[in-house]
PDB file of N, CA, C and O in Angstrom:
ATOM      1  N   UNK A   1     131.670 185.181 110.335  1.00  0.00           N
ATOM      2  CA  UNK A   1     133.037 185.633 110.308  1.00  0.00           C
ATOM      3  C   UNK A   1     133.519 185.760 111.740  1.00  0.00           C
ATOM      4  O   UNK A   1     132.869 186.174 112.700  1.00  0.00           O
ATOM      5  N   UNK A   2     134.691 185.359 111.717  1.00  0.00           N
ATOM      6  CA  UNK A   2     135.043 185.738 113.147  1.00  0.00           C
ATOM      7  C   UNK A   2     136.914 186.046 113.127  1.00  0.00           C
ATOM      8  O   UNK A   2     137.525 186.095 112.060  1.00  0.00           O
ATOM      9  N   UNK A   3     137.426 186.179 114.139  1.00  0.00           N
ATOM     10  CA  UNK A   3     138.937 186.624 114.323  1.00  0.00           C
ATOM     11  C   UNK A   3     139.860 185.860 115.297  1.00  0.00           C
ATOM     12  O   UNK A   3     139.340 185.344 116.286  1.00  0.00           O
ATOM     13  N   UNK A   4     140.844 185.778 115.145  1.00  0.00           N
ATOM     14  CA  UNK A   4     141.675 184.645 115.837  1.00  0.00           C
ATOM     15  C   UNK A   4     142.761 185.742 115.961  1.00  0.00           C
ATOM     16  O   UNK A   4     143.316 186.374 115.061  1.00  0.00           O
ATOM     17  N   UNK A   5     142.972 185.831 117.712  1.00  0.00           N
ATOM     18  CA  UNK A   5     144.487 186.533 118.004  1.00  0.00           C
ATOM     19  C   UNK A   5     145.596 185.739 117.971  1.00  0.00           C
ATOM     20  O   UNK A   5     145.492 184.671 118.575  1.00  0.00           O
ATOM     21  N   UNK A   6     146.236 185.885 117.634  1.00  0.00           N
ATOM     22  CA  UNK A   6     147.792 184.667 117.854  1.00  0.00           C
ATOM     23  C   UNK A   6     149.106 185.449 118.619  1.00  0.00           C
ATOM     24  O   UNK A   6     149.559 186.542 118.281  1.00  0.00           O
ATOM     25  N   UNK A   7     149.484 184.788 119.486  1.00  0.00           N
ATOM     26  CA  UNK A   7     150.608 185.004 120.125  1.00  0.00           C
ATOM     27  C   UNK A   7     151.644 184.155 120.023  1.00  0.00           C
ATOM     28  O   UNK A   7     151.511 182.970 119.717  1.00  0.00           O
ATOM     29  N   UNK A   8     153.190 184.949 120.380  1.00  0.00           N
ATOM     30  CA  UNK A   8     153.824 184.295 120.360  1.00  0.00           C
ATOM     31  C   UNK A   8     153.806 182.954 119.146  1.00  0.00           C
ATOM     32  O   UNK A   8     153.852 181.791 119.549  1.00  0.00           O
ATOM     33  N   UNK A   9     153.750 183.202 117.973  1.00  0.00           N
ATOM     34  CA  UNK A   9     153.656 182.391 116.817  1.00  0.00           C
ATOM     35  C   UNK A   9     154.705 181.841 115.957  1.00  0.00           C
ATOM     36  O   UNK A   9     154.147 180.807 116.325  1.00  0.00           O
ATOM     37  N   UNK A  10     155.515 181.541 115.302  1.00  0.00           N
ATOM     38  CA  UNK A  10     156.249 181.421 114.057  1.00  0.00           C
ATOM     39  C   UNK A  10     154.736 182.127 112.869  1.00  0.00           C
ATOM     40  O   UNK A  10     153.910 181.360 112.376  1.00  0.00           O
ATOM     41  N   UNK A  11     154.723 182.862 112.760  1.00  0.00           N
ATOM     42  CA  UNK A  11     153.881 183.284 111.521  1.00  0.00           C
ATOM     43  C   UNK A  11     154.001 181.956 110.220  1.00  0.00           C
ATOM     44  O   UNK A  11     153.397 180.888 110.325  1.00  0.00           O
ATOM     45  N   UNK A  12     154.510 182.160 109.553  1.00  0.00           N
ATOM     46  CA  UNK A  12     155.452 181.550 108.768  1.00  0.00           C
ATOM     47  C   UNK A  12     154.905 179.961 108.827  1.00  0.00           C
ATOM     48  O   UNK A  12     154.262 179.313 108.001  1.00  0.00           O
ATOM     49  N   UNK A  13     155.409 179.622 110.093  1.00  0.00           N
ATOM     50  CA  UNK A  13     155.085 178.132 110.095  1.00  0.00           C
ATOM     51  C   UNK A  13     153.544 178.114 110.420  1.00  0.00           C
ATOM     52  O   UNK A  13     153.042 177.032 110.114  1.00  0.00           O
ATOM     53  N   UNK A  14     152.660 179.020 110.957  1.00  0.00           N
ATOM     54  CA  UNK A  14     151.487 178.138 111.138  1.00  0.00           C
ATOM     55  C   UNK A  14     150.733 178.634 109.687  1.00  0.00           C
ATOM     56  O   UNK A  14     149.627 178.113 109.540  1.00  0.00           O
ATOM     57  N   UNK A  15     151.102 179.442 108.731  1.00  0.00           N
ATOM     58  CA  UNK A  15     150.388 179.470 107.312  1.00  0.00           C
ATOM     59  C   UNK A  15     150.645 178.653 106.940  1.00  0.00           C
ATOM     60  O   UNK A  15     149.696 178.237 106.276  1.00  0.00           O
ATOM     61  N   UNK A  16     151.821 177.694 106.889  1.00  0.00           N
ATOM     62  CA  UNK A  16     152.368 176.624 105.789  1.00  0.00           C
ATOM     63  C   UNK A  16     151.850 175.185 106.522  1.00  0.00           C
ATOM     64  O   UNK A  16     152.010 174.129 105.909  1.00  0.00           O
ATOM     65  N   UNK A  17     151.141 175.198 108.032  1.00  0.00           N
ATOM     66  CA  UNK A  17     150.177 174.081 108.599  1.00  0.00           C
ATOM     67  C   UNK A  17     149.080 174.648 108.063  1.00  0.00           C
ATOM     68  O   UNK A  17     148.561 173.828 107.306  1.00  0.00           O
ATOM     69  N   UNK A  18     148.272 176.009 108.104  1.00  0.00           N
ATOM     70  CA  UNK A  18     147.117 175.949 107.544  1.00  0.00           C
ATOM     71  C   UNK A  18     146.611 175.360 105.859  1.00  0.00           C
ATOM     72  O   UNK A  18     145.714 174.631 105.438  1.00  0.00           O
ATOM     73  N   UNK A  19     147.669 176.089 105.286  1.00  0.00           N
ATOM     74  CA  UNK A  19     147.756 175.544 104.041  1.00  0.00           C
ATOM     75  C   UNK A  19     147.395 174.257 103.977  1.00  0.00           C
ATOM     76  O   UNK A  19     146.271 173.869 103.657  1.00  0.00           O
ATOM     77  N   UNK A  20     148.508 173.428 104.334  1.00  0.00           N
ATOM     78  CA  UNK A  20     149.039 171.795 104.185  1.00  0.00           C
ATOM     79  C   UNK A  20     147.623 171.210 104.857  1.00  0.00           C
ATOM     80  O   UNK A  20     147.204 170.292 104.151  1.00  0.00           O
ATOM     81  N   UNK A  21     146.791 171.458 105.968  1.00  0.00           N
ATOM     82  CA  UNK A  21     145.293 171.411 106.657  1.00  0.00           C
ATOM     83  C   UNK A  21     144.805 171.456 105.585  1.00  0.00           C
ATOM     84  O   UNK A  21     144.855 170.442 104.889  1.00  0.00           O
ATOM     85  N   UNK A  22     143.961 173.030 104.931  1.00  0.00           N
ATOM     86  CA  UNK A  22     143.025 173.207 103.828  1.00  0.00           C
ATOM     87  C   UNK A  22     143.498 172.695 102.841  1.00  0.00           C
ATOM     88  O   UNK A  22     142.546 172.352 102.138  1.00  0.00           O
ATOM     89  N   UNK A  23     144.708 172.362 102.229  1.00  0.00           N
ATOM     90  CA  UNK A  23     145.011 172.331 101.240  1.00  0.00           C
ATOM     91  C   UNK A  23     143.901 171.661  99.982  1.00  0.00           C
ATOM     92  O   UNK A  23     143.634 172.206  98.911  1.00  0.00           O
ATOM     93  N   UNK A  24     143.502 170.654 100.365  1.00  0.00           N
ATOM     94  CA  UNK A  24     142.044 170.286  99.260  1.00  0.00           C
ATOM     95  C   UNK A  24     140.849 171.309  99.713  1.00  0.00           C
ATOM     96  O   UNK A  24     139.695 170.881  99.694  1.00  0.00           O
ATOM     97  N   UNK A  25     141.051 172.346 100.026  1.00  0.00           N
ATOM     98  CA  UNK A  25     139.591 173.259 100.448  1.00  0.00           C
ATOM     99  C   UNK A  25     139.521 174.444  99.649  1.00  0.00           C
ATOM    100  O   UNK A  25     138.507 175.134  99.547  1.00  0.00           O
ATOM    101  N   UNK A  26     141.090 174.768  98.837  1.00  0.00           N
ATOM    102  CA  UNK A  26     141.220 175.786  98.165  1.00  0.00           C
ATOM    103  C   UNK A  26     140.349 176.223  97.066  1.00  0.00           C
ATOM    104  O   UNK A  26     140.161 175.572  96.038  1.00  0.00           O
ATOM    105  N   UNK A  27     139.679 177.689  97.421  1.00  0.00           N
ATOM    106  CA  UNK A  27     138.705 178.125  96.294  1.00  0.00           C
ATOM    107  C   UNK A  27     139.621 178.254  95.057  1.00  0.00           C
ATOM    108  O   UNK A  27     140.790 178.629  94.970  1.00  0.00           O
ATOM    109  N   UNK A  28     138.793 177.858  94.184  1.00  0.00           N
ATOM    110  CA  UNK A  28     139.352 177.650  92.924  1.00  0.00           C
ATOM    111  C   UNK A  28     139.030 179.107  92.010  1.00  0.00           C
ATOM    112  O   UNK A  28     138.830 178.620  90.898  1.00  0.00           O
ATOM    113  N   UNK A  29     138.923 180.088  91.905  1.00  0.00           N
ATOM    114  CA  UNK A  29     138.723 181.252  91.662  1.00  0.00           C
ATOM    115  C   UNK A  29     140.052 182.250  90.869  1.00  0.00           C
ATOM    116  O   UNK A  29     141.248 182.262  91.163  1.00  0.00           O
ATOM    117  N   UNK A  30     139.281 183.084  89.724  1.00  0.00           N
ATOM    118  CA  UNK A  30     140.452 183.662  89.090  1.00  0.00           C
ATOM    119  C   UNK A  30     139.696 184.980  89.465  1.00  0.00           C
ATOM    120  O   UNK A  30     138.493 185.183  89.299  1.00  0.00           O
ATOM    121  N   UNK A  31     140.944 186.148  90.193  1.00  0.00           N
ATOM    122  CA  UNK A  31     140.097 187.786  90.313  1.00  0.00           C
ATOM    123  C   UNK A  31     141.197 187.929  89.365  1.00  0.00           C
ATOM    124  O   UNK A  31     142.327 187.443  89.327  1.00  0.00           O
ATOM    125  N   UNK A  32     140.202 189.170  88.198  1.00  0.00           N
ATOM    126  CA  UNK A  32     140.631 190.252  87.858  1.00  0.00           C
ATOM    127  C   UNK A  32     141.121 191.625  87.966  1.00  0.00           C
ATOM    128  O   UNK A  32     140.235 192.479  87.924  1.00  0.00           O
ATOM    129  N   UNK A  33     141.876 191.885  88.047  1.00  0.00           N
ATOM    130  CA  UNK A  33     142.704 193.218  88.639  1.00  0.00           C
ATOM    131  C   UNK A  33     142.089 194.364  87.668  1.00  0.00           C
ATOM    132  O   UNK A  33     141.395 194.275  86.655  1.00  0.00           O
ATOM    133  N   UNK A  34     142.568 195.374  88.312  1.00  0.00           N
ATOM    134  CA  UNK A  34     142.329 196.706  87.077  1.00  0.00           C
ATOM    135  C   UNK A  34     142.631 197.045  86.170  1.00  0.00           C
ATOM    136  O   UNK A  34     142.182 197.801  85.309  1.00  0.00           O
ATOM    137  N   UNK A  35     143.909 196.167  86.387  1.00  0.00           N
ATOM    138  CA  UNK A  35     144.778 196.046  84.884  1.00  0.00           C
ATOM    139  C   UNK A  35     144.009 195.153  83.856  1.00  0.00           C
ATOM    140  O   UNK A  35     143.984 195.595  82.707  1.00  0.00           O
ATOM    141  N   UNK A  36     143.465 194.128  84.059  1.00  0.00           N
ATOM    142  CA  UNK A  36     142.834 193.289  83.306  1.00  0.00           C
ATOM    143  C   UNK A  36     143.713 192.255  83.386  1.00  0.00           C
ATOM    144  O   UNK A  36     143.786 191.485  82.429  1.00  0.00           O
ATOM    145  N   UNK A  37     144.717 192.015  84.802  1.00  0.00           N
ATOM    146  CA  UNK A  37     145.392 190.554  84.717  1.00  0.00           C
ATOM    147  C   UNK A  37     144.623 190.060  85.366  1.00  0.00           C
ATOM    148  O   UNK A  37     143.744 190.558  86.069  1.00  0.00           O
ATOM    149  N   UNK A  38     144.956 188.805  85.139  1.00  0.00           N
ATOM    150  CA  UNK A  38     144.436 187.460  86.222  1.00  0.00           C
ATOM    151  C   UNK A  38     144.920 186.791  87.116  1.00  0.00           C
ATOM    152  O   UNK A  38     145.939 186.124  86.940  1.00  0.00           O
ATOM    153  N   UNK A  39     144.085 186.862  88.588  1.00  0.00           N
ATOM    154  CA  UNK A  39     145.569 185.797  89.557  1.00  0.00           C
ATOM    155  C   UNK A  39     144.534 184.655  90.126  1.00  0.00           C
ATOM    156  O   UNK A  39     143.310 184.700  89.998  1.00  0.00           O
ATOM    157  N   UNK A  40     145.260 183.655  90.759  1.00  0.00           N
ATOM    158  CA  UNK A  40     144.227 182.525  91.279  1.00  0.00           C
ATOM    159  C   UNK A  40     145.062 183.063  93.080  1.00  0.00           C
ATOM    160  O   UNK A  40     146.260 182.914  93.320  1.00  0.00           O
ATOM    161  N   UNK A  41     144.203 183.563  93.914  1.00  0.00           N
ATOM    162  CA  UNK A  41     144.588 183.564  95.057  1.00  0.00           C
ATOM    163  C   UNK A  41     144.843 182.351  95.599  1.00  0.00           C
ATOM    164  O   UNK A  41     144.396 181.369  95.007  1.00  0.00           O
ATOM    165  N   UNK A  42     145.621 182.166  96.850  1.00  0.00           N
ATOM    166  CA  UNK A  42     146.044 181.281  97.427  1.00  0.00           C
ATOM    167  C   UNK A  42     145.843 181.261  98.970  1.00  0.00           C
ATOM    168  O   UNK A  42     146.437 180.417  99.640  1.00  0.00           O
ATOM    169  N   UNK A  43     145.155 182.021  99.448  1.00  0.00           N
ATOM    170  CA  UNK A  43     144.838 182.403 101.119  1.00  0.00           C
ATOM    171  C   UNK A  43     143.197 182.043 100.730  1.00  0.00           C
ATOM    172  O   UNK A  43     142.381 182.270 101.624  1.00  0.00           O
ATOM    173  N   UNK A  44     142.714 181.517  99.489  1.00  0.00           N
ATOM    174  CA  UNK A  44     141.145 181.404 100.297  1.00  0.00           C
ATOM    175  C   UNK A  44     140.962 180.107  99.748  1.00  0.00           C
ATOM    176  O   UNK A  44     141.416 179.530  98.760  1.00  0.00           O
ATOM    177  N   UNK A  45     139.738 179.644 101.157  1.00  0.00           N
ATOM    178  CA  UNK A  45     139.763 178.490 101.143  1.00  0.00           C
ATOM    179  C   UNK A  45     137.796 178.422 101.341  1.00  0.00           C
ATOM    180  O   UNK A  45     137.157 179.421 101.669  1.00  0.00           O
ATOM    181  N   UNK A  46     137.260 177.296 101.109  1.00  0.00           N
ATOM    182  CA  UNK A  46     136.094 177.142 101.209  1.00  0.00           C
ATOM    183  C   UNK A  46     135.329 176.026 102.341  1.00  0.00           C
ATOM    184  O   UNK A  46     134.790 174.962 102.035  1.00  0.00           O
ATOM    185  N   UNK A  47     135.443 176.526 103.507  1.00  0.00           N
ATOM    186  CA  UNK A  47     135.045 175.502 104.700  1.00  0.00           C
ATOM    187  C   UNK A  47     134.168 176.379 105.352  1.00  0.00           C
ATOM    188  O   UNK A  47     134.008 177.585 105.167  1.00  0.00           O
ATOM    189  N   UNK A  48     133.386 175.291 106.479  1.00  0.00           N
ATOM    190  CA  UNK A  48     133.083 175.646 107.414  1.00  0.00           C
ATOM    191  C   UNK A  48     133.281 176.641 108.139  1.00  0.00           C
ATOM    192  O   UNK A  48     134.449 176.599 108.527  1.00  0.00           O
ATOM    193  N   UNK A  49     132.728 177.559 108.546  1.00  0.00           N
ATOM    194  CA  UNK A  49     133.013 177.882 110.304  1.00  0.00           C
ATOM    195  C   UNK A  49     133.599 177.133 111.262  1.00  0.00           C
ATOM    196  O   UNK A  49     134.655 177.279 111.876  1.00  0.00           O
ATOM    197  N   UNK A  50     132.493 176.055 111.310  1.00  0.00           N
ATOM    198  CA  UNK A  50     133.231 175.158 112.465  1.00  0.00           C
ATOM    199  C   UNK A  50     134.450 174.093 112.023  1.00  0.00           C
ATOM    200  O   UNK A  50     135.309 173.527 112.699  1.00  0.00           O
ATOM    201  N   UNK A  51     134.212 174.076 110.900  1.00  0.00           N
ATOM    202  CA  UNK A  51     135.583 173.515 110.109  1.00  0.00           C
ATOM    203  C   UNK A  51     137.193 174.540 111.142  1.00  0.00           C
ATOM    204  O   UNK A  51     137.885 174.134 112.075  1.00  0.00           O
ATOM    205  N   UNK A  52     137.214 175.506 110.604  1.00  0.00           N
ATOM    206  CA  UNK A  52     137.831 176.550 110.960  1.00  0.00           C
ATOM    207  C   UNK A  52     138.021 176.268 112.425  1.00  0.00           C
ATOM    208  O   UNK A  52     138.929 175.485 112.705  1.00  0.00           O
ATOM    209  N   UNK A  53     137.431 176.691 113.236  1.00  0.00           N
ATOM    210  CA  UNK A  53     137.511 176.528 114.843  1.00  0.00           C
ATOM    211  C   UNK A  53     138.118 175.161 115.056  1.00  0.00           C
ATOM    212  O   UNK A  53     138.982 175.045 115.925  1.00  0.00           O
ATOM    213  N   UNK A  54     137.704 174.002 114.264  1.00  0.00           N
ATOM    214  CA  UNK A  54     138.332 172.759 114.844  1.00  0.00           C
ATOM    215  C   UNK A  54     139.571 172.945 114.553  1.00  0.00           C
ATOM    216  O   UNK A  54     140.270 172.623 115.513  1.00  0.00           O
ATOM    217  N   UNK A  55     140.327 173.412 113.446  1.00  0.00           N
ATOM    218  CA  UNK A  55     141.711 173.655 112.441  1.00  0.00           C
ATOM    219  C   UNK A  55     142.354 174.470 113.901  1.00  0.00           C
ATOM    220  O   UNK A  55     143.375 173.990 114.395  1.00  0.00           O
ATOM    221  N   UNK A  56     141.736 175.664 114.529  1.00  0.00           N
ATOM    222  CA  UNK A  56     142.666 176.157 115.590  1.00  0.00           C
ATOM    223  C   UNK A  56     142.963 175.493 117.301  1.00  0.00           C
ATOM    224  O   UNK A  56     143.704 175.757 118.247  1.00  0.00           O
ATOM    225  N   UNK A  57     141.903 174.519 116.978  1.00  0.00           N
ATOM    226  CA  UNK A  57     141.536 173.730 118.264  1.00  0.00           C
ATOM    227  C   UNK A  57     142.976 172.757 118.193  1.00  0.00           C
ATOM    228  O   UNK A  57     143.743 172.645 119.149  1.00  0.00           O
ATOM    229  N   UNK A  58     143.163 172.101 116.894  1.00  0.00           N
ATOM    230  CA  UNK A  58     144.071 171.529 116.596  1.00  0.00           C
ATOM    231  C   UNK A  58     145.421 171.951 116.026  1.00  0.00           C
ATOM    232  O   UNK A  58     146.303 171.226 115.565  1.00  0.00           O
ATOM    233  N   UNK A  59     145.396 173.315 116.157  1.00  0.00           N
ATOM    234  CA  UNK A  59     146.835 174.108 116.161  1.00  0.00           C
ATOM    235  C   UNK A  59     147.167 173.953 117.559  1.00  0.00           C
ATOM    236  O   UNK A  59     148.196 173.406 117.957  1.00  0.00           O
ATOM    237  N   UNK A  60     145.965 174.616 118.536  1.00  0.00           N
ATOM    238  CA  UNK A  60     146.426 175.236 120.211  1.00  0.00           C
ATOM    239  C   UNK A  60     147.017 173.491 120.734  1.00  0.00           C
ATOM    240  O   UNK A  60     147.892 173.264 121.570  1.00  0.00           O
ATOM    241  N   UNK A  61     146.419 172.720 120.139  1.00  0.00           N
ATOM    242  CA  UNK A  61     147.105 171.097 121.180  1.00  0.00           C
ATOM    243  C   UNK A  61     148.530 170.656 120.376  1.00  0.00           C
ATOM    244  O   UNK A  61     149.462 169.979 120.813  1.00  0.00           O
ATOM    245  N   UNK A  62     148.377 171.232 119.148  1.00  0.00           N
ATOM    246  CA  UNK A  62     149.991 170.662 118.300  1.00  0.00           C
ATOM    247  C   UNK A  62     149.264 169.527 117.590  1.00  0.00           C
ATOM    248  O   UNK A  62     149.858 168.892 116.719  1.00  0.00           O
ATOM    249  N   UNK A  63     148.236 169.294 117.861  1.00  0.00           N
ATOM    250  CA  UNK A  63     147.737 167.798 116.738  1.00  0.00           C
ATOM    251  C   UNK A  63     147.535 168.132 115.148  1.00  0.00           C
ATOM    252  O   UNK A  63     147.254 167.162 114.443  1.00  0.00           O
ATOM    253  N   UNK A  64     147.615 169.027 114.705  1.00  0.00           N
ATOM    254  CA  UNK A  64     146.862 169.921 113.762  1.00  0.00           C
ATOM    255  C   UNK A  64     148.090 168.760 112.558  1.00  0.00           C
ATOM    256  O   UNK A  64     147.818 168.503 111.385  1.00  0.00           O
ATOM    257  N   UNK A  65     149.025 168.400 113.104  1.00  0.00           N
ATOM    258  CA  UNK A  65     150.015 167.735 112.015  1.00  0.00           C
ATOM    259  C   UNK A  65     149.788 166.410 111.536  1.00  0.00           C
ATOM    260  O   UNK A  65     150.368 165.951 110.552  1.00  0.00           O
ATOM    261  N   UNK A  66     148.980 165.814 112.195  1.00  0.00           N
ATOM    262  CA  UNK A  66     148.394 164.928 112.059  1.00  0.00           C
ATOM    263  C   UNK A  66     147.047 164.744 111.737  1.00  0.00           C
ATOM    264  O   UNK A  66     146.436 163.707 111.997  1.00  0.00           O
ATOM    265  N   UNK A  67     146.499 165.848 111.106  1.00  0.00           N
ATOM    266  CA  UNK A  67     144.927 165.905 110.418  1.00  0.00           C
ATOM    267  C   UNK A  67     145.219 166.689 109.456  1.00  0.00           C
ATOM    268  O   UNK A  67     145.987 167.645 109.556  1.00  0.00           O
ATOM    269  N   UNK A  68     144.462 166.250 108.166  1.00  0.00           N
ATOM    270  CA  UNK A  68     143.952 167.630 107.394  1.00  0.00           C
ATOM    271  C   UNK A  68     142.144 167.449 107.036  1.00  0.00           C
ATOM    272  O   UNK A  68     141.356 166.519 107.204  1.00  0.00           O
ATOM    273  N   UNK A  69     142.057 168.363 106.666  1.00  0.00           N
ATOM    274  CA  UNK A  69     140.291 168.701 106.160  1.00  0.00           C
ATOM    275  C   UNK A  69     140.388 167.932 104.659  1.00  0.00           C
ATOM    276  O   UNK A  69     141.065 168.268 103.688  1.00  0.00           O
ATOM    277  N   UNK A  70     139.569 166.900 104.793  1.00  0.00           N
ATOM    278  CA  UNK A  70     139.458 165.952 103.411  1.00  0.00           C
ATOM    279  C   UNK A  70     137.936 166.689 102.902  1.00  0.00           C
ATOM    280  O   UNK A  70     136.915 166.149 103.329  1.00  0.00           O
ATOM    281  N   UNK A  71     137.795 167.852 102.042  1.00  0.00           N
ATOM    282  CA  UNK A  71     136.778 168.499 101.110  1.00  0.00           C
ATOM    283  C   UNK A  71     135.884 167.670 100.959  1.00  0.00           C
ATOM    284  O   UNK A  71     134.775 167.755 101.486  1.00  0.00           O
ATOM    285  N   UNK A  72     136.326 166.613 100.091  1.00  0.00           N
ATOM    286  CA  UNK A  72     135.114 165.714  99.333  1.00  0.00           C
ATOM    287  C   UNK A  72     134.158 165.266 100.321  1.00  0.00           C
ATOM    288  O   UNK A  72     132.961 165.253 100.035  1.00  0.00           O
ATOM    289  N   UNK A  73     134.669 164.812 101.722  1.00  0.00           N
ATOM    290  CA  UNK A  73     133.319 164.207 102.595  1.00  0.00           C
ATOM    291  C   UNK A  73     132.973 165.306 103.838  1.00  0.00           C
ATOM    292  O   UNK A  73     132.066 165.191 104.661  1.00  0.00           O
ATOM    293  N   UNK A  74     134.117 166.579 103.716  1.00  0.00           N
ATOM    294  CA  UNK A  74     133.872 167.279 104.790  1.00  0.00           C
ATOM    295  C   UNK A  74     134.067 167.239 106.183  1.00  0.00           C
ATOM    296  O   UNK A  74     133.378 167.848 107.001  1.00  0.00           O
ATOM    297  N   UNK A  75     134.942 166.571 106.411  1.00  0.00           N
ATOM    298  CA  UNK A  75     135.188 166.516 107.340  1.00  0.00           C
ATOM    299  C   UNK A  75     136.681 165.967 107.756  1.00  0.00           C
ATOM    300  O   UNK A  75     137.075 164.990 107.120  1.00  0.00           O
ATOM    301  N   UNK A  76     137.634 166.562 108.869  1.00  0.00           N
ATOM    302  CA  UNK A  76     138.668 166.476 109.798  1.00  0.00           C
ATOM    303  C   UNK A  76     139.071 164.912 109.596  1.00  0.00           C
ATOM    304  O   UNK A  76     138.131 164.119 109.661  1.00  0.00           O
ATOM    305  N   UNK A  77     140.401 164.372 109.351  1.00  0.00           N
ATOM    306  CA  UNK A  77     141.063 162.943 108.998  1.00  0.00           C
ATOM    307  C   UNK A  77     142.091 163.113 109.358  1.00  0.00           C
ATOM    308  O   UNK A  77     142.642 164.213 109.393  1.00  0.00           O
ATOM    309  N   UNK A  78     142.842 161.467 109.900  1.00  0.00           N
ATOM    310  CA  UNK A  78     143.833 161.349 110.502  1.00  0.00           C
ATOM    311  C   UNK A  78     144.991 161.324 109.000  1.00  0.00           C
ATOM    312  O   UNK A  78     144.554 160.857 107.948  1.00  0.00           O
ATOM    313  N   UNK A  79     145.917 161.671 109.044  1.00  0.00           N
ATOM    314  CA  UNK A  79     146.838 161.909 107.466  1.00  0.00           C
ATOM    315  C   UNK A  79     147.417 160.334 107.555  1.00  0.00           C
ATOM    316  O   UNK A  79     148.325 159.954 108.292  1.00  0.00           O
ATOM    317  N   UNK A  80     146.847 159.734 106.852  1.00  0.00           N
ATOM    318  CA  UNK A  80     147.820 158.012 107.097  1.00  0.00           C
ATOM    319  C   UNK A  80     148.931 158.026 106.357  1.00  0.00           C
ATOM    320  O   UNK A  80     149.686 157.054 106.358  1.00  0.00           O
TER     321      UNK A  80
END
């Protein structure tokens, strides 16, 4: 586990690049509440560590728009 400070950000816009990045990485998972509803979260995702670090490596240069994380082989791709 580790932590990422962000400055000076659009909040907003870099969740909707992380997303659109992981987007095939999303844990597929239903939690149960106390109530006994069901939700499928949408903030978790199932990668790497170093998956992760490359995703901010490629926020800090601006390239990050031009890759996402392809799940099935694991690894970082150019979006054709």
């Amino acid at each position: 586990m580790t932590t990422f400070q962000c400055y000076n950000v659009n909040l907003p816009k870099l969740e909707n690049l992380l997303h659109r990045f992981f987007d095939h990485a999303a844990a597929k998972v239903q939690v149960k509440d106390l109530e006994g509803n069901y939700s499928t979260p949408k903030e978790w995702f199932s990668v790497p560590l170093s998956t992760i670090e490359a995703a901010v490596r490629l926020l800090i240069s601006g390239e990050i728009v031009n890759d996402l994380y392809d799940a099935a082989i694991g690894t970082v791709k150019l979006v054709e």
